[in-house]
C-alpha positions as CSV (number, residue, x, y, z in Angstrom):
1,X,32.0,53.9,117.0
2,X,29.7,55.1,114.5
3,X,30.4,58.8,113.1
4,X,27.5,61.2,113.9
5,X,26.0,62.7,111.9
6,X,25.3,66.0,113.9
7,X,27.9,68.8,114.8
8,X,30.2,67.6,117.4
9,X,32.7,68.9,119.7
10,X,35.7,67.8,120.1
11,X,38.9,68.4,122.4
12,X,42.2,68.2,121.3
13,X,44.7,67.1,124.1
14,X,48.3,67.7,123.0
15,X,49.2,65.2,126.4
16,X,53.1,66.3,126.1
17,X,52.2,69.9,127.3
18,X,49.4,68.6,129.8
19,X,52.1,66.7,131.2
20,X,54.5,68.9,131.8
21,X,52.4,71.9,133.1
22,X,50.5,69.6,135.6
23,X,51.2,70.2,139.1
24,X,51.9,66.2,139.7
25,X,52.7,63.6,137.6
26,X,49.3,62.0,136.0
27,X,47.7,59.1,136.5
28,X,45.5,56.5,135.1
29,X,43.0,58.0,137.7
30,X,43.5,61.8,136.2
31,X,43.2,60.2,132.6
32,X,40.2,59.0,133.5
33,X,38.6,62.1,135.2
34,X,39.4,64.3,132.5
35,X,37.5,62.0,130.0
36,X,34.5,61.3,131.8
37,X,34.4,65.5,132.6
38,X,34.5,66.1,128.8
39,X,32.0,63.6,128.3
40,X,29.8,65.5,130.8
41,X,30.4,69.0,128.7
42,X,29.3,67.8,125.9
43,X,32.2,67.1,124.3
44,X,32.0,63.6,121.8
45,X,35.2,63.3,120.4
46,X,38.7,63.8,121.6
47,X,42.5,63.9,119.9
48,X,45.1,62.3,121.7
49,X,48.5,63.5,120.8
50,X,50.7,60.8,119.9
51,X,54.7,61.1,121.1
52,X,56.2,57.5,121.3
53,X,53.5,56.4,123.5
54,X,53.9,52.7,122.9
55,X,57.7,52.9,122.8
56,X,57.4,55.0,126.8
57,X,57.6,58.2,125.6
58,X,59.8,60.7,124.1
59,X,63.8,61.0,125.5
60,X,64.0,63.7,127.5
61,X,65.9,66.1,129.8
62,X,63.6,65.3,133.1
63,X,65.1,67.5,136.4
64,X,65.4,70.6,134.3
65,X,63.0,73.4,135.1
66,X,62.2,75.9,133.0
67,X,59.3,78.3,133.4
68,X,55.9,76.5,133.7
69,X,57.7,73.3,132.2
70,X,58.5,70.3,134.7
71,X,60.5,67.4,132.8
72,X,60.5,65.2,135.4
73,X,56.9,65.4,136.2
74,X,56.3,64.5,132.3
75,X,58.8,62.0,132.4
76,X,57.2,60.7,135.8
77,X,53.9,60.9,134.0
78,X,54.7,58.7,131.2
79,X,56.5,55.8,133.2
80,X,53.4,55.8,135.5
81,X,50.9,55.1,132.5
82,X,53.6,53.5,130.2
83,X,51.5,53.9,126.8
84,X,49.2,57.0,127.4
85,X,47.5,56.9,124.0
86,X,46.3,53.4,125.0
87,X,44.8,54.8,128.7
88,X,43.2,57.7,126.8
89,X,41.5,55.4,124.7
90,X,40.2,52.7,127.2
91,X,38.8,55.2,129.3
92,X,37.2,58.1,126.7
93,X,35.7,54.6,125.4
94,X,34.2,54.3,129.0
95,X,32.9,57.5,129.1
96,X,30.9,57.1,125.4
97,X,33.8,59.6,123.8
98,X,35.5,58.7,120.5
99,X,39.8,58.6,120.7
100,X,41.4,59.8,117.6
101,X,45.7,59.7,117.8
102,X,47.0,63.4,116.7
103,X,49.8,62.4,114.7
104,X,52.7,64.4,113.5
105,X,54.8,62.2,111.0
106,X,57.8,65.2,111.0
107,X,57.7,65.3,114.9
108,X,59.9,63.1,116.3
109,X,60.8,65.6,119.2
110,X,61.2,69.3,119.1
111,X,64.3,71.5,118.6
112,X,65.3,72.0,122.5
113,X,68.6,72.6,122.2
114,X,71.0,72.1,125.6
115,X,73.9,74.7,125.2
116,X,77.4,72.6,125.1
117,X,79.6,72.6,127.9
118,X,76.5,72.9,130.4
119,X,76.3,70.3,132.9
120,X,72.4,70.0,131.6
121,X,73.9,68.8,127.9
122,X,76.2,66.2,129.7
123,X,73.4,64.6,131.4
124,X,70.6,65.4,129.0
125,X,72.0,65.5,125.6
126,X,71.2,62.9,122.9
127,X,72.6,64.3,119.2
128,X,75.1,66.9,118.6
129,X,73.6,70.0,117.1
130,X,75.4,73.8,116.3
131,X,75.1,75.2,120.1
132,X,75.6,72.3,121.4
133,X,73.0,68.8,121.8
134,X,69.3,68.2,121.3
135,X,67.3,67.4,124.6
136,X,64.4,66.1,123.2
137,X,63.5,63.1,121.0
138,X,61.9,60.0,119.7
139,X,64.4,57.1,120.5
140,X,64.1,56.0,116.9
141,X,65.7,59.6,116.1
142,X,68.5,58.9,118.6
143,X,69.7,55.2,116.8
144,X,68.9,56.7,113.2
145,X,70.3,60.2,113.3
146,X,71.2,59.7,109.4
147,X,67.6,59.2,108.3
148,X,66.9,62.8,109.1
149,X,66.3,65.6,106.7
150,X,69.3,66.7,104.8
151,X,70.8,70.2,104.1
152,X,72.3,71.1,100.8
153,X,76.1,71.4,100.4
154,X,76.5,73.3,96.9
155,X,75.2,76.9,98.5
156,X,77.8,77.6,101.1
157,X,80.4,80.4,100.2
158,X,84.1,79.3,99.4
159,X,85.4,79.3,102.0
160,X,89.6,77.2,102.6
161,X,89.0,76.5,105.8
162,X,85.7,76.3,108.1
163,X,87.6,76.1,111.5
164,X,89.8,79.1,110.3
165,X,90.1,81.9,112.7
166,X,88.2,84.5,112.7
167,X,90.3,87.9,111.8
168,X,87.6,90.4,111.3
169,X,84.1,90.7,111.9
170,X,81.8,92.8,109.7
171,X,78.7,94.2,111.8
172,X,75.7,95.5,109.5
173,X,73.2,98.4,109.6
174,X,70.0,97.8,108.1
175,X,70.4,101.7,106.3
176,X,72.7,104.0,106.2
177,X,71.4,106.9,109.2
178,X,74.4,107.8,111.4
179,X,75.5,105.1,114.8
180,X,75.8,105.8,118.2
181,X,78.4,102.9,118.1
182,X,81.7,103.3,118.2
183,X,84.5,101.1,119.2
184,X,84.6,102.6,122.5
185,X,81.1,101.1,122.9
186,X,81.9,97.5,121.2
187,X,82.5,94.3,122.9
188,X,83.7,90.5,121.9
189,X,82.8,87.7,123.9
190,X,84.0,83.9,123.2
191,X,83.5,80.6,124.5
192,X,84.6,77.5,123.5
193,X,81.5,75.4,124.3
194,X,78.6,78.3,124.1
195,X,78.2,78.2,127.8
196,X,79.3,81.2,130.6
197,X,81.0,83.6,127.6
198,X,84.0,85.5,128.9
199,X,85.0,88.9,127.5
200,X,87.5,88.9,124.9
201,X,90.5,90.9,125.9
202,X,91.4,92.0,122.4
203,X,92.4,94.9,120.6
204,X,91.2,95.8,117.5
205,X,90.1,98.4,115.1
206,X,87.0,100.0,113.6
207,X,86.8,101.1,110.1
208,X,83.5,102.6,109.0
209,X,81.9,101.9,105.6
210,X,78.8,102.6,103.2
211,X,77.9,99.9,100.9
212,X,75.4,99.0,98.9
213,X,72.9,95.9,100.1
214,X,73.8,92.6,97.7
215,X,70.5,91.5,97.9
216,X,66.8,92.4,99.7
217,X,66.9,91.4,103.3
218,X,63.4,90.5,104.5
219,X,62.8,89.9,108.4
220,X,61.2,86.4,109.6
221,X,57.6,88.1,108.1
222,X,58.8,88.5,105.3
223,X,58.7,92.2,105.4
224,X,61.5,94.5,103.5
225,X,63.9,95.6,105.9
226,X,67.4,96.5,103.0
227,X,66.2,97.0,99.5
228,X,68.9,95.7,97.0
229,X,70.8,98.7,96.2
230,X,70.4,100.5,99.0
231,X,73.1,102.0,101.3
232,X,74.0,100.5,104.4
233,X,76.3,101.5,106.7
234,X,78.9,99.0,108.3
235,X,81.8,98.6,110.6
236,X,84.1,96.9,110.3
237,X,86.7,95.3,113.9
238,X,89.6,93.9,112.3
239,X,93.1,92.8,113.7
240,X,91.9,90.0,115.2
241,X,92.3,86.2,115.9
242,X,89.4,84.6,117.2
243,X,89.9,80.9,117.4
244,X,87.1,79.6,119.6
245,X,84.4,78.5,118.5
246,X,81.8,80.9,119.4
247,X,81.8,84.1,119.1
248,X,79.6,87.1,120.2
249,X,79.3,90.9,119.3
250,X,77.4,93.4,122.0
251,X,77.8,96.8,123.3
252,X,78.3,98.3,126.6
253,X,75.2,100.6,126.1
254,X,72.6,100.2,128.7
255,X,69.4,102.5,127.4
256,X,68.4,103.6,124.0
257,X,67.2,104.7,122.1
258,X,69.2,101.9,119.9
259,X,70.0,102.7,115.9
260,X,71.8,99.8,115.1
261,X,69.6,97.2,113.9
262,X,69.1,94.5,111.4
263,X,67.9,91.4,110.3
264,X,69.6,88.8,113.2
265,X,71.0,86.7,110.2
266,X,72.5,90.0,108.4
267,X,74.0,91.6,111.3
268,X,77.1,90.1,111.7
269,X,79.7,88.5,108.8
270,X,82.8,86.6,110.1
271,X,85.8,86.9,107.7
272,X,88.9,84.9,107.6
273,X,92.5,85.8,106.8
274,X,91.5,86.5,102.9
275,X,88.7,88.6,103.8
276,X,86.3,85.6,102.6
277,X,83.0,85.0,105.0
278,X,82.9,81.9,107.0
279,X,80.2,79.8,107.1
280,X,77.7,79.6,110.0
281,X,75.0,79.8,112.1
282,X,73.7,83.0,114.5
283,X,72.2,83.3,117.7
284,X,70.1,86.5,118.5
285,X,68.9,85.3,122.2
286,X,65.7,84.7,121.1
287,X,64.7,80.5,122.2
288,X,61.0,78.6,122.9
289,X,62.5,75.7,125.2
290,X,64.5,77.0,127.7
291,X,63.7,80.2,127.3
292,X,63.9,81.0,131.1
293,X,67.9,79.8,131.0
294,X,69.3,81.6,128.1
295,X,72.2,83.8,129.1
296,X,75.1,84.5,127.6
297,X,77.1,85.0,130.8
298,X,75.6,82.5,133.1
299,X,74.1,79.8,130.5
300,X,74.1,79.9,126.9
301,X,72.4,80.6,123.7
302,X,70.3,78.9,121.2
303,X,71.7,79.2,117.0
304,X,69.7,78.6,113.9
305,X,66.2,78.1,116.1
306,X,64.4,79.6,113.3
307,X,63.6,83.3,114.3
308,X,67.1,84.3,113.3
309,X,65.4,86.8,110.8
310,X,63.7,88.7,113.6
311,X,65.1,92.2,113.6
312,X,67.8,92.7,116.2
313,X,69.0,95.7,118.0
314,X,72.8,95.7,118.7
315,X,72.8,98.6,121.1
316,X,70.4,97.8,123.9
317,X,71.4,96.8,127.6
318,X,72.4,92.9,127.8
319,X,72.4,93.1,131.2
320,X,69.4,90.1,130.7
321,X,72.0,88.1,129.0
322,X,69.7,87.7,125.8
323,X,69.0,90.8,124.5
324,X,71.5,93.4,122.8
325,X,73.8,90.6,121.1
326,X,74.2,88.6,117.9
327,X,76.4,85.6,118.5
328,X,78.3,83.1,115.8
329,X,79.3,79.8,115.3
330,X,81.0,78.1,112.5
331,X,79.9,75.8,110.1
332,X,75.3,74.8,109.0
333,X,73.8,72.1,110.5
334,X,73.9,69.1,108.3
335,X,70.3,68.1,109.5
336,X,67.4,69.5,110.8
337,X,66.7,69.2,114.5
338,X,64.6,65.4,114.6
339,X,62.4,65.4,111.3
340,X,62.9,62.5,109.6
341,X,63.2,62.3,105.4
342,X,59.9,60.6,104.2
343,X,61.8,59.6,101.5
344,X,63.6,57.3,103.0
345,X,62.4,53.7,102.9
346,X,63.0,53.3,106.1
347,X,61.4,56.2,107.4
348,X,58.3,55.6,106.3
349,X,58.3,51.7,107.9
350,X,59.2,53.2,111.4
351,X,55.6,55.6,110.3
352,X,54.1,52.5,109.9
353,X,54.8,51.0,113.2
354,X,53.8,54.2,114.9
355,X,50.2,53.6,113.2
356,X,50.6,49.8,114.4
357,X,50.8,50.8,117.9
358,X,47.6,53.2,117.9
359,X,45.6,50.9,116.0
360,X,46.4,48.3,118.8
361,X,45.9,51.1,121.8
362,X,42.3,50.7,119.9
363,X,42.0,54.3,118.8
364,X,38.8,55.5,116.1
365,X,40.4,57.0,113.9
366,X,44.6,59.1,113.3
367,X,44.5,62.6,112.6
368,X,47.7,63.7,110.8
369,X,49.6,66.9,110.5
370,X,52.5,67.6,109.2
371,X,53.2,71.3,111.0
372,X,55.5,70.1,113.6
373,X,58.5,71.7,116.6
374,X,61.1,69.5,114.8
375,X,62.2,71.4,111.6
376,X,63.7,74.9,113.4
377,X,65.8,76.4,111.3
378,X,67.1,80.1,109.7
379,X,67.0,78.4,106.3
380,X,64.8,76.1,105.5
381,X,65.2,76.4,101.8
382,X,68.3,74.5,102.2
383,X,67.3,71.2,103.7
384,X,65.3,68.5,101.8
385,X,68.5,66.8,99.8
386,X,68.8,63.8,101.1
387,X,71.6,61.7,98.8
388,X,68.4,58.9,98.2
389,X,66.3,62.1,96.6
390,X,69.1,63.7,94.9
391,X,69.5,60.4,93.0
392,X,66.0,60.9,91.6
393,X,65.9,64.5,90.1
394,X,66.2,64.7,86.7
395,X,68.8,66.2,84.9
396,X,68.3,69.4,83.4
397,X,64.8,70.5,85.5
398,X,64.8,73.0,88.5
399,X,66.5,71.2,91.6
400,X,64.6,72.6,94.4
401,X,61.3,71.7,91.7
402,X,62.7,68.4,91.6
403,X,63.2,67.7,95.1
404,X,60.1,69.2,96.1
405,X,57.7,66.8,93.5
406,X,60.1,63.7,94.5
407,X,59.4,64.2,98.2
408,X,55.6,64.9,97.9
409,X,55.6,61.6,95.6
410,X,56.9,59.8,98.5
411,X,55.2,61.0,101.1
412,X,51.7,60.7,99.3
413,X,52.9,56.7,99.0
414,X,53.1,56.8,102.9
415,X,49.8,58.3,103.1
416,X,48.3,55.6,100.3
417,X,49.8,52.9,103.3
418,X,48.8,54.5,105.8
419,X,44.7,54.6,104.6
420,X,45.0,50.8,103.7
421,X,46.4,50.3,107.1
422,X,43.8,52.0,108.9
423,X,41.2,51.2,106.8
424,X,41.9,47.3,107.4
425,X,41.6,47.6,110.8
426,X,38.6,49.6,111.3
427,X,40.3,53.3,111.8
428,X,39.7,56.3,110.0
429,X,42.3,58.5,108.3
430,X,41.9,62.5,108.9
431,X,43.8,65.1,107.5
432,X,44.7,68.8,108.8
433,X,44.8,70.6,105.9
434,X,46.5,73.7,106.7
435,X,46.0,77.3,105.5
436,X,49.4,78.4,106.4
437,X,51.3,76.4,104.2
438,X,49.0,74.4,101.5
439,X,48.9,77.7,99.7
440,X,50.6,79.3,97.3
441,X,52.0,82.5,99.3
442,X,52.7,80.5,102.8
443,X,53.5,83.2,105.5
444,X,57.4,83.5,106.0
445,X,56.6,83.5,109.8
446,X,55.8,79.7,109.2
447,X,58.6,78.4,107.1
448,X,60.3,77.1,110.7
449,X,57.2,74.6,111.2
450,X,57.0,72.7,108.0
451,X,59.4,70.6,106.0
452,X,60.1,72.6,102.9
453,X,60.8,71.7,99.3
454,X,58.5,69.2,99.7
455,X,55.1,69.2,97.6
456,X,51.9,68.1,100.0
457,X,49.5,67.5,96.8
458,X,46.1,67.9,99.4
459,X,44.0,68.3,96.2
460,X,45.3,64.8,94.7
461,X,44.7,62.8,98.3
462,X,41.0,64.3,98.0
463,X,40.6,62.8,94.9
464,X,42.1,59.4,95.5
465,X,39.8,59.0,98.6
466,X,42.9,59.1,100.7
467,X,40.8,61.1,103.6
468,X,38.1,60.0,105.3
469,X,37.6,63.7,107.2
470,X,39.4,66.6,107.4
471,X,40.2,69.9,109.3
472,X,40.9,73.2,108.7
473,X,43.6,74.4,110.4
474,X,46.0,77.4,110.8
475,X,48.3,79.3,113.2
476,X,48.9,82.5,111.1
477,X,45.6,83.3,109.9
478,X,43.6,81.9,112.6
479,X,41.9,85.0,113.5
480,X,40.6,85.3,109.5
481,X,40.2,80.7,108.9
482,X,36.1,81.5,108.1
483,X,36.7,84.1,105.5
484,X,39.9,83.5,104.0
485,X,39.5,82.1,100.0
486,X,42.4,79.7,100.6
487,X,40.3,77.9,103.7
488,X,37.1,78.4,101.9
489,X,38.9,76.8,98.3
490,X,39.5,73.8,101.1
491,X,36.1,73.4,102.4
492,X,34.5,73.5,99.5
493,X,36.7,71.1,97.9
494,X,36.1,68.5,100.3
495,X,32.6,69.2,100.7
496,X,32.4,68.5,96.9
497,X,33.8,64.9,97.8
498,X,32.0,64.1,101.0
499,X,34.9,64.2,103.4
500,X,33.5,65.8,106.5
501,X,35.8,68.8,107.3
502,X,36.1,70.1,110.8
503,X,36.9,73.7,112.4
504,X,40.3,74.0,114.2
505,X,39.5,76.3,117.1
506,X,42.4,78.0,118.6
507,X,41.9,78.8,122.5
508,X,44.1,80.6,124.6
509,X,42.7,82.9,126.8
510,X,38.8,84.5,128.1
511,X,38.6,86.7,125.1
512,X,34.9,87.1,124.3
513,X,35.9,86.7,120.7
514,X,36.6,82.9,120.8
515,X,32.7,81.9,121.9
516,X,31.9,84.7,119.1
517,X,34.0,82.4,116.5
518,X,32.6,79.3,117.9
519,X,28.8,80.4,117.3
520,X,30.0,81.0,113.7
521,X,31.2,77.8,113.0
522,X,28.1,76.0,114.4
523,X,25.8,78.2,112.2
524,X,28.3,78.3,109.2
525,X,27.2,75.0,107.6
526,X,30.3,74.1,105.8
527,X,31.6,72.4,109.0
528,X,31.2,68.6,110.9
529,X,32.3,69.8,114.0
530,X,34.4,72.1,116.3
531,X,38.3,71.0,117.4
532,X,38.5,72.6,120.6
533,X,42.7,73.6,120.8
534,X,44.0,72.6,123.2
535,X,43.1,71.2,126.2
536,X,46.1,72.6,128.5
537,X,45.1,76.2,127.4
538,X,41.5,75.7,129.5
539,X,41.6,72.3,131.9
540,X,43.5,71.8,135.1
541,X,43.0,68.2,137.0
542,X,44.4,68.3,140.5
543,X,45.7,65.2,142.6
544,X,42.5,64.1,143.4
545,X,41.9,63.5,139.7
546,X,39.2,66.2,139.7
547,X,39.1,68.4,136.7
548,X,37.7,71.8,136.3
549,X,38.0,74.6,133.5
550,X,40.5,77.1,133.6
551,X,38.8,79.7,131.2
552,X,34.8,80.3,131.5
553,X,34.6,81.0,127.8
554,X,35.6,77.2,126.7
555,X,32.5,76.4,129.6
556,X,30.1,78.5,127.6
557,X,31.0,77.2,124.4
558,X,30.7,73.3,125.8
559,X,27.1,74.2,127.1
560,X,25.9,75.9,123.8
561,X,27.6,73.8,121.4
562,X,28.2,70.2,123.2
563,X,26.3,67.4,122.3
564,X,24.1,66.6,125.9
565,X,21.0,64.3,126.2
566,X,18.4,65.2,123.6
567,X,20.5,68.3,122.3
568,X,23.3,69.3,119.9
């Protein structure tokens, strides 16, 4: 289909999340009512989000419930229609809508972790991961586990012995005020799997401490919590032998106001028998998937999910079983979650034969993104050294530099394939360029969502014609995407090429100030269309295959902006 030249709305369906909030699984009938309803607002284009649709679908834990989240409707949904993408596209055809896949090369599942030792990671887990096994993830993932993205080795402190016991733990203030805790108020909990902790009948001692902060401690917004230098006080339990393998630290306080707080990854410091720290990972009860399960008692916790920086607060109640704790485990994960190393030949075949399969499902055009749910993690600074780009940096130079320009080579090679692919077969190749992390002060809050050490050259893909459109996109400043320089550097550079660049429009609720936005981007002039995000936020289709708008904001902006008969 012929690109118009007009503005155009679009919808973007992220079908994972429609899938597993719908009240039934979906149908070839529901597929085909929600297209030809969009069509009818106005709407001319629509994304597809692509998750192993030709392959059936992601692996995933269906029969566990959690929240608004049905697995085994979404797993229902995807044996029922087999290759989604390729339904979406036969019927938004039908209706007179272009299909575009919504591809994330680094998502190859998400980082649901299933606690170890639950019945739900016996039945539903796929790779082993610290806490226990991931529950979600593109079967290529689950035969290639090597291929994924690497952490570093040659950072960790010395330490003789990983598994050693743990004989003291060191619990940190973020200052040096005066604690409410004492050791009367302190409690140890264990488990060997990180499911159903018991209390730790254990004696032990408190020794009380001011010392000065090794380094600055920033929280997950980057925001100063401990300047270097400054006092902070600590205590210190020691006299102990803690062999399992998880541990956890709470109090038996059960109202505030608390005092004892601190970054979630500074809080707590497990020594062995020569005092040394041992390497691991934290839990602070924060989680995404599974949210509505994590309890320390009854269930068990998520470690290194990527808001491990968030500040935490020792002394409140735990009577929720997530709150009012910091938990350890030994040892780093050697890979992230599911992201895979572009690097790796390999890799970037398998990429390849995801394109295959949309071209076939006889899609427009494949939006990419490379902001993804797969690269969770408390340090992402770590992860990127893969043995196959270690072997390429040059002696001498800046290793994380080094890494970073060998990885963005690569992955600019895939996206040089991946234009010659579509190109060839009639598709278009569209990029998101994002404002969160193509910039040269990316928000801290973000690092969990992007691959890092890795160099996405945006500017050089513009100038080798890699893109045929574009969008602006960010989570972090999407409230300020129209005025910010670093969108407005993008916008004009593509304009200066004559790639098309499109408005990603976050919607999540009836706030007047979306259709306010909305209006903007029409009038602004810099922009080809508006990206309507996403679909689950403001459609419902019942069992009838009827579909209706959930929000009556998104229905005022289809009618003003959408594309009917004889009006734009």
């Amino acid at each position: 289909m012929p690109v118009q030249p007009s503005f155009a709305l679009e919808v973007l369906v992220d079908f994972l999340d429609d899938a597993l909030c719908a009240d039934h699984p979906l149908t070839e009938r529901d597929i085909d009512g929600v297209m030809r309803f969009l069509a009818g607002a106005g709407v001319r284009r629509v994304g597809w989000a692509y998750y192993a649709d030709g392959r059936g679908g992601l692996r995933m834990p269906a029969g566990i419930l959690d929240g608004r989240s049905n697995w085994e409707n979404c797993l229902a949904t995807y044996r029922e229609l087999r290759d989604p993408l390729r339904v979406a596209v036969a019927a938004g055809h039908s209706h007179g809508l272009e299909v575009y896949a919504y591809y994330k090369p680094y998502e190859t599942g998400t980082a649901l972790l299933i606690p170890g030792g639950s019945p739900d990671a016996g039945t539903f887990g796929l790779l082993p991961h610290r806490g226990g096994s991931l529950g979600l993830l593109d079967p290529f993932v689950v035969e290639h586990p090597h291929l994924r993205i690497q952490r570093r080795t040659d950072d960790l402190p010395v330490c003789a012995d990983p598994g050693a016991a743990v004989r003291a733990i060191r619990l940190v203030k973020r200052d040096v005020a005066p604690t409410r805790v004492t050791a009367e108020q302190l409690q140890i909990w264990t488990s060997p799997c990180n499911f159903g902790y018991q209390r730790a009948s254990v004696p032990f001692t408190v020794t009380e401490t001011v010392e000065p902060a090794a380094r600055d401690v920033r929280d997950q917004y980057g925001t100063l919590v401990t300047r270097r230098g400054d006092p902070r006080r600590v205590l210190t339990l020691s006299g102990l032998n803690l062999t399992d393998a998880y541990l956890l630290v709470t109090t038996s306080f059960s109202e505030g106001p608390a005092d004892f707080t601190n970054a979630g990854t500074e809080l707590l410091a497990a020594l062995d028998a020569d005092g040394r720290e041992i390497p691991g990972v934290f839990a602070t009860g924060a989680a995404c998937w599974l949210s509505s399960r994590v309890d320390f008692r009854r269930y068990g916790l998520v470690f290194d999910f990527g808001w491990g920086k968030a500040v935490t607060a020792l002394d409140v109640s735990n009577a929720d079983g997530r709150s009012g704790i910091i938990a350890f485990t030994r040892g780093k994960n050697a890979t992230l979650p599911a992201a895979l190393c572009e690097t790796e030949p390999r890799v970037q075949e398998f990429w390849l034969d995801c394109l295959r399969e949309m071209i076939a499902a006889g899609v427009d055009g494949v939006d990419f993104r490379e902001e993804n749910h797969c690269t969770h993690t408390d340090e992402p600074e770590a992860y990127g050294f893969n043995p196959i780009v270690l072997q390429q940096c040059r002696t001498g130079e800046d290793l994380a530099s080094e890494v970073a320009r060998i990885r963005g080579e690569a992955y600019t090679g895939f996206l040089r394939k991946a234009r010659a692919l579509l190109a060839a077969n009639g598709a278009r190749l569209r990029y998101h360029l994002n404002m969160d992390h193509f910039r040269p002060d990316p928000p801290p809050s973000r690092a969990l969502a992007y691959p890092a050490n890795l160099h996405f050259d945006w500017k050089r893909w513009l100038a080798e014609g890699l893109l045929d459109e574009a969008v602006l996109r960010s989570f972090h400043y999407r409230s300020a995407m129209l005025t910010d320089p670093v969108g407005g550097a993008m916008a004009a550079a593509c304009r200066s090429v004559g790639v098309p660049i499109s408005f990603n429009h976050h919607v999540y609720t009836n706030e007047p100030g979306y259709l306010e936005e909305a209006q903007r981007v029409a009038r602004d002039g810099r922009f080809a269309g508006l990206i309507l995000y996403e679909l689950n936020n403001f459609l419902r289709t019942d069992s009838g295959g009827v579909s209706r708008f959930t929000l009556p904001v998104v229905e005022t902006i289809c009618r003003e902006l959408g594309h009917h008969e004889g009006q734009v």
